[in-house]
Structure formats: structure tokens, C-alpha cells
C-alpha positions, 0 to 999 in steps of 0.5 A: 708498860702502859696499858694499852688494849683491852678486852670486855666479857659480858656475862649472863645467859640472858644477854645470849637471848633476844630481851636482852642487849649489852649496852655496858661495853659501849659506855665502857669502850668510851671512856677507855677510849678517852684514856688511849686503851684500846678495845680490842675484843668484846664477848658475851658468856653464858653462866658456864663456869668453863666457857667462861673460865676459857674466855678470860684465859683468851683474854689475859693472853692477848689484852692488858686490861679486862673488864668483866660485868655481871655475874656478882650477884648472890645466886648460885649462877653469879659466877664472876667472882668464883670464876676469876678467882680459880684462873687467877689462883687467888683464893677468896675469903670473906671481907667482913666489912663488905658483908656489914655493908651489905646487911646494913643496906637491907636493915635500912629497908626494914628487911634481915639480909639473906645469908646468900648475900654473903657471897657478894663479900668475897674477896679474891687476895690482893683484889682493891673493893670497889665501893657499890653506892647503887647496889649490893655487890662490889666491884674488884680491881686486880693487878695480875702479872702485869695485867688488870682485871676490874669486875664491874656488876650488871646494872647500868646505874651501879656499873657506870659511876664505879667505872668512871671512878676506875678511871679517873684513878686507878686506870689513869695512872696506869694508861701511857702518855698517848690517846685516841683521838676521832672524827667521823663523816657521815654520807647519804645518798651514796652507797657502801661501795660508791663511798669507798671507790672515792675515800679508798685513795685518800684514807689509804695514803694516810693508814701509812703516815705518821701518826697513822689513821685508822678508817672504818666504813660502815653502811647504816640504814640510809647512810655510810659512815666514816671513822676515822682514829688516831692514837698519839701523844701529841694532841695537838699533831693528832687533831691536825691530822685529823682536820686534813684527812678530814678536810681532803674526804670532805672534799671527794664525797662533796654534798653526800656528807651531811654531818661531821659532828655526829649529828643527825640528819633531823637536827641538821635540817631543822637548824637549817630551818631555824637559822633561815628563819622557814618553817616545814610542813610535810604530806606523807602517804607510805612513811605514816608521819615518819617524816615529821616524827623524826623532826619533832624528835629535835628539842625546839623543834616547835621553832620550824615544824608547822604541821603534817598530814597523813593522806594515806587514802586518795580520797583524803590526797583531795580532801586534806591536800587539794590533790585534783581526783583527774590528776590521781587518776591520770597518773596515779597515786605514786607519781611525780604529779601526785608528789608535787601536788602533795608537798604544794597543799601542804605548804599552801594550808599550812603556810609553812615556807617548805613543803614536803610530798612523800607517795610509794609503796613501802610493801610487802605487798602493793607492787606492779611491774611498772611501779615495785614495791620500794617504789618512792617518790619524793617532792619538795618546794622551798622558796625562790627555788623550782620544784624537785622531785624524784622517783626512788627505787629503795629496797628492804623491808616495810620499815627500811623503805619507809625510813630510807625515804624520810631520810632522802627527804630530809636529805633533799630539804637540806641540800636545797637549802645549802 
């Protein structure tokens, strides 16, 4: 039988703590994605030899191909090798080979290898050696009573090269005739369950097809996305149905989808920018420059991006922006009136084409009845088009309401220029 699911364990006490993420099984997931071998089950274990032993008994019940990453080392809780070895019931011996390798891989820095080194060339019977360029332990490739077992070391850059090498043999020989093919839609504007009001119908009609299409709604900070998956064997028939599902959600969610491609909200506005030939200026007050650093995250971003001034005080909104003292204290540093006459200074100083304003407050502290922490107000002028402005009620922490309104910002620049 092909292989077609799969199931990654992640090991080491460190990835349990909060300094340590596991990135591994998001490149891994990708690339046995890309072969139509399915993830099904991600964990993180401990340097527990029975947590982990019980783990990987789970995990050869219920998927064709595990991946194990970390624990080779030398130390005594490097316990992949030892682990595997006892499940399996294949004993280890000593790979000579390997061990010449390792100390000869010391010897080139001048150093003698330690003798706990040794245990890096250990070998369960049966296992392929998966050659390390990048580091001192080996990767292991077993078949297994109809399964497979690759053991891949910790670090990103000796993990990687070994597993795309695992891929490109071993693992597609092995992986059936169909793939998984995917598209994504990515929405703002819009939240979680306004989104799913008006994709539920269209997705759930195509769940039940042929081929079927898998959906997934996730809610981001600021955005939703969709994604949608289809495993065939026909690539052809596979893209198609993508195009139409994605075709009849582009459809429902209208404007709210600002990207199908995977970009991001930064690079969608600034090659708008770009291909109009206009360039940005941006006042912020409560987003601290949040705005601009976002565009100028872009490589090339110097085609569009003219300048941005953080007025943080009402002193500077006069100074720096031209904001009118009588219109701050009329309506007050977060209003509509204020926004306008941010985003009109800056793109008045700067000679930029669009002018963005950007005043609220972003908390934890600062709020009134009349105007809460999360209040925001977002202006923006582009040419041959009246001013839009509007006052946002965003929640969340200081970073969340800071990024929710560069996103609605940016989000508005880019509709009125579409």
C-alpha cells in the first residue's frame, strides 16, 4: 500500500518550555505534503524514555510514515536511538564506519573525539544511515511491518538537507500516485463567523464531491483564512476544482479577500502602489510607526514609501503635521477631524500621493466612556477620491489593537485604490 499518512514526534524536554519552538515539523509537513503523505499527528515528548516509548507505539498504530527529530545526540538524554530500538525490537550495534566518520570530523578541528561520541554510531538492524554533512549524528531510515520510521537530528540545518534527500528517494518511491494539491483565500474586514455565515454553503457542497475539498477557517490576528486541500492523482482535475471552488468563495466574500497567493497585506498594497506609480506617506499617533515599518518590510519598498511621522504628542500633531491646536481641542486628539487633518499634513509635507492619519488608543490605559481603550480612528487621502475616514472599535492587548489598525489601514488603502 502506498504510504499516505504520517505523524511527527518532536523530542526534547527544551521544546516543552517557553525559549524553544519546534519549526521542524512545519518545513517536514511541507515537503511530505508535496508527496501526498498526509500529517496527521504532531507531538512534542520530553527526554522521558516511557513517554516517548508510548508515543511512538501510538504512532505506528495509526500512521504509515513517522518522523522522529531530535534526541541523537551523544548525551545520556538523547534518547531516540535507544528508544526506537527497544519498540522496534531490533537491537543496536556499533557502525564502525560511522564512528571513523564522526572522529575523523573532530580530528579535522584539531580536537580527539570523546568516547561518548560513540553512541552517535549506533545502529538499530536493518536501519538505511542517513549520511550528516552538517553535524555529528546520522539520520536512520527503517521499514518496519509495513511502515517507516526516518530519525532526523534536531538542528534546522542538518535536519533539512537530510530530509529532502529522504524525499527525493526513499520516501517517493514509496508514496502512492495521488498529491495534495492547495489554494488559500486570505479575508479582512470581516470576522471569524461573518466569514463562515457566507463560505459554509459553498465549501460544504464541495466537502461532498469528487474529488472532495477539504476547508479550513482559521482567525488570525486581523485577518481569517481559508484553506482549502484536494488529494488526487489527476493534477489537472485537482487544480480545476480548486479554481472553482475558489472562483464561487471569491465571489461571496467579494473585497474582504485581499490575497489568494499567500501574500501579505504590506506587499499587496505596495505593489498596488507601485503599479500606479503613487507613492505612501503615513501619520501615526497610537501604532508608533507600526504602519510604515510594515511597508518597508517589502524589498523595494523605496519605489513607494516617502515618509512617516510619529506625532505621538498633540504638541508635535501642530508641529510636524500642521494639525490646527483649536481643531485638537474641539474635537479631540482621537476623532475623525484629527485623523483627516493627519493623513492631509503628511501627504502635504511629504509630497506623497496617499496620505494615511492613524489616532486611538491602544491601552491599557487611556479610556473614557465616550472613547474605550481600542478606540481607533483611521483616515486616508488618495488622489481624485474624497476622504475616507472611519472610527474602529478594536479589542485585545496594546499589540493587538496596534496591529489590528495598520492592518484596517492598509486594508482601506488598498480598496480605494482597486
Amino acid at each position: 500500500m502506498p504510504l499516505a499518512s504520517a505523524e511527527i514526534i518532536a523530542v526534547g524536554s527544551e521544546l516543552l518550555g517557553s525559549s524553544r519552538v519546534d519549526t521542524n515539523s512545519l518545513y517536514i509537513t511541507d515537503k511530505l505534503a508535496a508527496l501526498g503523505i498526509e500529517l496527521r499527528v504532531k507531538s512534542v515528548v520530553g527526554d522521558d524514555r516511557g513517554d516517548l516509548a508510548a508515543v511512538l507505539r501510538q504512532a505506528l498504530a495509526r500512521a504509515d510514515v513517522i518522523v522522529l527529530t531530535g534526541g541523537l545526540g551523544p548525551t545520556d538524554d538523547d534518547l531516540t536511538r535507544d528508544v526506537v530500538s527497544e519498540v522496534l525490537a531490533r537491537p543496536m550495534t556499533v557502525d564502525e564506519a560511522i564512528a571513523g566518520k564522526i572522529r575523523a570530523r573532530f580530528a579535522r578541528r584539531g580536537l580527539d573525539m570523546p568516547e561518548v561520541n560513540r553512541r552517535q554510531a549506533q545502529v538499530p538492524a536493518g536501519a538505511l544511515v542517513l549520511d550528516n554533512p552538517n553535524g555529528t549524528a546520522p539520520g536512520l531510515f527503517i521499514d518496519h511491518d509495513g511502515k517507516t520510521v526516518v530519525l532526523l537530528p534536531g538542528p534546522p540545518r542538518e535536519m533539512q538537507p537530510m530530509f529532502d534527500l529522504v524525499c527525493r528517494t526513499q520516501l517517493a518511491v514509496r508514496a502512492g500516485a495521488e498529491r495534495v494539491y492547495r489554494a488559500s483565500l486570505f479575508i479582512t474586514g470581516l470576522g471569524e463567523s461573518h466569514v463562515e455565515q457566507k463560505a459554509q454553503p459553498i465549501y460544504a457542497r464541495w466537502r461532498e464531491a469528487m474529488p472532495p475539498v477539504s476547508t479550513t477557517i482559521l482567525a488570525a490576528m486581523g485577518q481569517v483564512e481559508l484553506h482549502l486541500s484536494v488529494r488526487d492523482a489527476d493534477e489537472r482535475r485537482a487544480l480545476s476544482t480548486l479554481d472553482a471552488v475558489r472562483g464561487e468563495l471569491l465571489q461571496a466574500l467579494g473585497e474582504h479577500v485581499y490575497s489568494t497567493d499567500g501574500r501579505g497585506m504590506e506587499e499587496i498594497v505596495g505593489e498596488l502602489l507601485k503599479a500606479r506609480g503613487l507613492t505612501i506617506a503615513a501619520a501615526e499617533s497610537c501604532t508608533g510607526g507600526l504602519l510604515m515599518s510594515r511597508l518597508t518590510d517589502v524589498a523595494g519598498s523605496s519605489a513607494y514609501v516617502r515618509a512617516g511621522v510619529v506625532a505621538y504628542d498633540n504638541a508635535d500633531k501642530t508641529a510636524l503635521l500642521g494639525v490646527p491646536a483649536d481643531l485638537i481641542a474641539a474635537h479631540g486628539a482621537v476623532s475623525e477631524a484629527v485623523a483627516i487633518a493627519m493623513a492631509e499634513g503628511v501627504r502635504q509635507r511629504t509630497g506623497a500621493d496617499v496620505g494615511v492619519g492613524i489616532t486611538g488608543i491602544a491601552g491599557p490605559g487611556g479610556g473614557t466612556k465616550d472613547k474605550p481603550v481600542g478606540t481607533v480612528v483611521i483616515a486616508a487621502i488618495v488622489p481624485r477620491q474624497p476622504a475616507y475616514v472611519r472610527t474602529f472599535q478594536f479589542i485585545g492587548a496594546r499589540t493587538q489593537v496596534k496591529f489590528q489598525s495598520t492592518q484596517a489601514a492598509l486594508n482601506r488603502v488598498r480598496r480605494l485604490l482597486e
